[in-house]
C-alpha positions as MATLAB code, in Angstrom:
seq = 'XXXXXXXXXXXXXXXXXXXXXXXXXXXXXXXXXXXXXXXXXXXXXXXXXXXXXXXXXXXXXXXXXXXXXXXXXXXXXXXXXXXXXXXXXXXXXXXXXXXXXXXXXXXXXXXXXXXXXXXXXXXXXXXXXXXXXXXXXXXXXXXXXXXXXXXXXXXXXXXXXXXXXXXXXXXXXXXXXXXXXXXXXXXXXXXXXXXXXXXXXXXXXXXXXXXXXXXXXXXXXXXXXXXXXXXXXXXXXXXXXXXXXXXXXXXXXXXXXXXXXXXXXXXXX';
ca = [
     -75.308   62.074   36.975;
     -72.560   62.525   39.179;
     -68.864   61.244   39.716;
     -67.482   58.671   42.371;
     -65.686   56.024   43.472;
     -68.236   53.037   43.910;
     -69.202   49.766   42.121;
     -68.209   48.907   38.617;
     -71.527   47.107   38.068;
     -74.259   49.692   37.242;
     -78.253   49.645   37.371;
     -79.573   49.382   34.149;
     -82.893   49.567   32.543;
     -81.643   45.943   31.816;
     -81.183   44.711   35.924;
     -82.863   47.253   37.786;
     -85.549   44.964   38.891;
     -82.496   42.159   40.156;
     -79.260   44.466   40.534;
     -77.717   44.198   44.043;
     -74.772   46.017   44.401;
     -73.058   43.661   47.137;
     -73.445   41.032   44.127;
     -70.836   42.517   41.707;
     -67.243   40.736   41.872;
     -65.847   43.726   39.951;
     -63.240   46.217   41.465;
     -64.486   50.234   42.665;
     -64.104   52.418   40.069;
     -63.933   56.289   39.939;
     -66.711   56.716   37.688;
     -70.261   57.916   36.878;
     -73.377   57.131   38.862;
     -76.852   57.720   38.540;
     -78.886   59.478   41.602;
     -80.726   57.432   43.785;
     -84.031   56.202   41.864;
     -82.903   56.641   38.327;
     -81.049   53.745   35.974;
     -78.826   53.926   33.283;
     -80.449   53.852   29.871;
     -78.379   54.200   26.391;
     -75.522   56.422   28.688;
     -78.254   59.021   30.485;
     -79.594   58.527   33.852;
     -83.280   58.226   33.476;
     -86.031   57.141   35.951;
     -86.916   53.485   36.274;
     -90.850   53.760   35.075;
     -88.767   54.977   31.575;
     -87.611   51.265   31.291;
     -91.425   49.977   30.998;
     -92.522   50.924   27.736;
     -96.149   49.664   26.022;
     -94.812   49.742   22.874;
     -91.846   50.028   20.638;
     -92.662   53.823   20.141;
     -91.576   54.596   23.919;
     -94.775   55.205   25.505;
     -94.707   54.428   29.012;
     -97.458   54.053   31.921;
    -100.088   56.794   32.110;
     -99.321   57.962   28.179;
    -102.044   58.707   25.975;
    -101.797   59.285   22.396;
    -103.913   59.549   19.366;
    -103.743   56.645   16.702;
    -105.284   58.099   13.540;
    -108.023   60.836   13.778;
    -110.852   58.563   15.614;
    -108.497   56.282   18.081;
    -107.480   57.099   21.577;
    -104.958   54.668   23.350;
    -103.453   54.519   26.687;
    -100.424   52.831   28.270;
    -102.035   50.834   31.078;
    -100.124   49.771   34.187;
     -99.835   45.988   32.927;
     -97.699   47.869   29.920;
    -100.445   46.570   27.840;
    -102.077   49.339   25.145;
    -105.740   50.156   25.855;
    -107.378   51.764   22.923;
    -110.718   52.765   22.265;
    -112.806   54.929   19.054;
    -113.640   58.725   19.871;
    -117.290   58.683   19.831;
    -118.456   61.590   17.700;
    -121.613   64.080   19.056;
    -124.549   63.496   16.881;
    -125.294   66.638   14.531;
    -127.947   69.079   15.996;
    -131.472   69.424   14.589;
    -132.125   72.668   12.940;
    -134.829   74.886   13.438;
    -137.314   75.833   10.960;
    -135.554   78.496    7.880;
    -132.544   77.196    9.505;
    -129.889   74.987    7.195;
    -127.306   71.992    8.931;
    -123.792   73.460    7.809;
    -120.781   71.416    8.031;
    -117.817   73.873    8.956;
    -114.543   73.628    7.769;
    -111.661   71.970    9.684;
    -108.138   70.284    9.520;
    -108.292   66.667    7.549;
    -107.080   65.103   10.489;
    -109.863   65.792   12.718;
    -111.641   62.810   13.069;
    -115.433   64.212   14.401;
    -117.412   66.723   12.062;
    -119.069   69.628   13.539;
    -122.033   71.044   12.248;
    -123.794   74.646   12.814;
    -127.191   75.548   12.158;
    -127.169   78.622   10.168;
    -130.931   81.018    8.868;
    -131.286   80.144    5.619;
    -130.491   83.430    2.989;
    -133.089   84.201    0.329;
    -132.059   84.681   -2.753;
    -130.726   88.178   -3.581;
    -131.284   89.714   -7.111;
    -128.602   92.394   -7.244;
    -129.220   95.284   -9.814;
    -126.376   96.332  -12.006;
    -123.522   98.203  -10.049;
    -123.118  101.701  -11.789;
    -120.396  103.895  -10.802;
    -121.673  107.480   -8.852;
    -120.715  110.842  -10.636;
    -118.475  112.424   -7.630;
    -118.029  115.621   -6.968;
    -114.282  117.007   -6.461;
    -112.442  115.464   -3.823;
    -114.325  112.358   -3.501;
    -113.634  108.610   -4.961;
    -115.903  105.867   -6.041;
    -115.539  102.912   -3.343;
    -117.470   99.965   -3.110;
    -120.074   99.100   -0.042;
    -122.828   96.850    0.236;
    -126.864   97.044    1.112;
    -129.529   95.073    1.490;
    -126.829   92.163    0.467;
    -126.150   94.031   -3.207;
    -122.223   95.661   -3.963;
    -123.347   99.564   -4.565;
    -120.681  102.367   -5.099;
    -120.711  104.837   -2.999;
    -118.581  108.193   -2.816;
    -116.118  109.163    0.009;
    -113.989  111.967    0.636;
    -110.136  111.301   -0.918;
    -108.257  114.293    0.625;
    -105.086  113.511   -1.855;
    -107.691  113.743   -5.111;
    -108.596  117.333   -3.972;
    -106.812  120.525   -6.048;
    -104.057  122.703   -4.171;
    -105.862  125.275   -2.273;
    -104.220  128.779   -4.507;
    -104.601  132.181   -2.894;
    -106.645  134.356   -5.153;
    -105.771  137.844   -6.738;
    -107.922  140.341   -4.765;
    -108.914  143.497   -5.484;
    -109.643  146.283   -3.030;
    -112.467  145.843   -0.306;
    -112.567  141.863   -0.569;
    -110.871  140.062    2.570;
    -110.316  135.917    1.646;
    -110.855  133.130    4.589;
    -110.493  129.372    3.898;
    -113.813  127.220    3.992;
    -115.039  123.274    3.622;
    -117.044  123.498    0.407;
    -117.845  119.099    0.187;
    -114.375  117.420    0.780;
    -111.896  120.157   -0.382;
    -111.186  123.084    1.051;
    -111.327  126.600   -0.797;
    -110.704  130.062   -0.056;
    -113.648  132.307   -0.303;
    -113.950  136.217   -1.221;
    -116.138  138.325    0.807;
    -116.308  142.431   -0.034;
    -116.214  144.208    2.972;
    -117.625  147.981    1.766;
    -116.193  149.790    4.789;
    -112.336  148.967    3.436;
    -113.320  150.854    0.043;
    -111.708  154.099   -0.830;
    -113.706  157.677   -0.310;
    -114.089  159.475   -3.859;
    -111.611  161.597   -4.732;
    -110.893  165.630   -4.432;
    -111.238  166.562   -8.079;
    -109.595  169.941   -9.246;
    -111.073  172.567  -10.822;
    -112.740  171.770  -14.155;
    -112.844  167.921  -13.221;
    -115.499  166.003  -11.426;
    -115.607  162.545  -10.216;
    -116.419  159.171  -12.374;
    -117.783  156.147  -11.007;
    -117.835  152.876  -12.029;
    -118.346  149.330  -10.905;
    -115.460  147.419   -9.997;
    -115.994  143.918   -8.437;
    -116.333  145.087   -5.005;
    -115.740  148.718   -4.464;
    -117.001  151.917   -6.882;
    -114.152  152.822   -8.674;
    -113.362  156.459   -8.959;
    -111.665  158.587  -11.783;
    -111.558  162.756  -12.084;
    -112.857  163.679  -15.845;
    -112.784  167.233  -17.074;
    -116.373  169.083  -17.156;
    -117.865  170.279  -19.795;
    -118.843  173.882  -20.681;
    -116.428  175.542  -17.921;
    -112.997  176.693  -17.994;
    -110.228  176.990  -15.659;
    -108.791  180.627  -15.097;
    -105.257  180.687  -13.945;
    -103.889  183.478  -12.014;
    -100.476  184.707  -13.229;
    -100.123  187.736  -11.503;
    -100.198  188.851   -7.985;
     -99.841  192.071   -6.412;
     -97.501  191.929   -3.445;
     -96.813  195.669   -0.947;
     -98.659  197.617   -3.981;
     -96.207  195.680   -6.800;
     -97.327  193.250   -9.290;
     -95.517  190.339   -9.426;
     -95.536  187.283  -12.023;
     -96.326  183.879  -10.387;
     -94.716  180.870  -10.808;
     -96.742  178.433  -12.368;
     -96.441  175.912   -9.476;
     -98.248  178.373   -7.406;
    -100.534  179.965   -9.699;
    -103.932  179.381   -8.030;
    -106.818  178.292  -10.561;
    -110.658  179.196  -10.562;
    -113.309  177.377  -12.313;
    -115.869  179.419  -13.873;
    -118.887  178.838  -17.027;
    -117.978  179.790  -20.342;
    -118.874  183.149  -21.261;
    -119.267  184.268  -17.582;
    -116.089  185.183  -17.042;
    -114.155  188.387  -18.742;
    -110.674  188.011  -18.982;
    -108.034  190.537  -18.977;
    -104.770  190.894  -19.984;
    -103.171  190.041  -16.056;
    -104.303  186.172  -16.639;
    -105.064  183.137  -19.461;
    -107.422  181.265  -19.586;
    -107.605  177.629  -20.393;
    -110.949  176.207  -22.365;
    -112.156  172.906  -21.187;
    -113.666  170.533  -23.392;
    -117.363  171.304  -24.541;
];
C-alpha cells in the first residue's frame, strides 16, 4: 500500500470484476492505493483470488483442508467445495506366531494402523531375591530371559575411606583394587630390617618375632661376670680410671682371680 494523488473510487473485493477508474465522478484525492493486481479488502491490500472464497471459513481456490478425521475437501476453481472420505489401507495379514497389533495414536486420526508383532510365550518369573554384595557394590535390578533379577554393581560412593595403616619396620604399603574398593596393602620387604645388635660384655642378643622383621634385644648371660678395670698404669704410675673409660672384660665364674687393683661385677646365674 502506498500513498498518492489518484481516484477517490477504489477497487474492492466488492467491484474488482466491474471497477473502471475513468467511471468515478469523484474528485483526486491524496490518498492510499493498492499495487497493481491487489484490491482493497476490510482496509489491507490483498490479491484479487482472496475475494473468491468456497466457503464462509475463507478458503479460497486450490485450498485443501481436513473436515473431521476421515474427510478431505478442496476449493475447486468454480468456488464450489469438493470433498471426498480418506480411504483407509486394509490391515496386513500376519504370519504364523505372529499377533495383528493396533498401535497407539492421536484420537483424531481417522485411519488405524496395525503391526504384526511374534507372539511372546508366557514367562513364569521365579521370585526376585536380593544378592548378598560384597563391599562397595549395590543391589540393582536387570532382567534375563524376560524375568527382573538383582544383580550387583560397583557403587564407588558405598565404598569405606581408604586409611593409611600403622606400619612397623620392614613393611612398605601400595594401594590395590581388591572387588570395587580400593585398599592399601602391606608387603614385608626383609632387606629394610635392622642387623642384630653389638651386645656388651655379659649380654647376648634376643630374638623374637615381630610382624615382619626379628626383633632384637641384649639380655645379660648367665654364669659369667664382667671385670672392670679401675686402674691403669701410665709412664710406670698407677693411675685410677674414670669410670666412663674403665674398659670391661667378660670372663666365666670362677675362672677369673681377682685382685685388689679391680671389682668385679656378678651377672645373673
Amino acid at each position: 500500500m502506498f500513498f498518492e494523488c489518484t481516484s477517490a473510487c477504489q477497487k474492492t473485493c466488492e467491484n474488482y470484476k466491474t471497477f473502471q477508474e475513468s467511471d468515478c465522478d469523484l474528485m483526486p484525492l491524496y490518498t492510499c492505493r493498492c499495487p497493481e493486481g491487489q484490491v482493497m479488502k476490510l482496509g489491507q491490500c490483498v490479491d484479487a483470488v482472496v475475494c473468491e472464497t468456497c466457503d464462509a471459513l475463507g478458503h479460497i481456490v486450490g485450498d485443501v483442508w481436513k473436515n473431521g478425521p476421515c474427510e478431505q475437501c478442496e476449493c475447486m476453481p468454480d468456488l464450489s467445495t469438493r470433498c471426498k472420505v480418506i480411504e483407509c489401507p486394509e490391515a496386513p495379514i500376519c504370519g504364523e506366531k505372529q499377533t495383528l497389533k493396533k498401535r497407539d495414536q492421536p484420537p483424531d486420526t481417522c485411519c488405524a494402523v496395525y503391526d504384526c508383532v511374534e507372539e511372546v510365550a508366557e514367562v513364569i518369573c521365579p521370585e526376585t531375591k536380593l544378592q548378598n554384595c560384597s563391599e562397595g557394590q549395590t543391589n540393582v535390578v536387570s532382567h534375563e530371559n524376560g524375568c527382573p533379577i538383582y544383580k550387583c554393581e560397583c557403587k564407588m560412593e558405598l565404598c569405606p575411606p581408604v586409611t593409611q595403616p600403622q606400619l612397623e619396620e620392614g613393611e612398605v604399603t601400595s594401594i590395590e583394587q581388591e572387588g570395587c574398593c580400593p585398599h592399601y596393602r602391606v608387603d614385608c620387604y626383609p632387606e629394610k630390617c635392622s642387623l642384630p645388635p653389638l651386645c656388651g660384655p655379659g649380654f647376648k642378643v634376643s630374638t623374637y618375632e615381630g610382624k615382619c622383621c626379628l626383633k632384637y634385644t641384649c639380655v645379660p648371660k648367665k654364669n659369667v661376670c664382667i671385670y672392670r678395670y679401675k686402674y691403669d698404669v701410665l709412664d710406670g704410675v698407677q693411675v685410677t680410671l674414670p669410670a666412663e673409660e674403665s674398659p670391661e672384660a667378660e670372663f666365666e665364674v670362677g675362672g677369673l682371680q681377682c685382685g685388689g687393683s679391680s671389682y668385679l661385677i656378678i651377672a645373673d646365674f
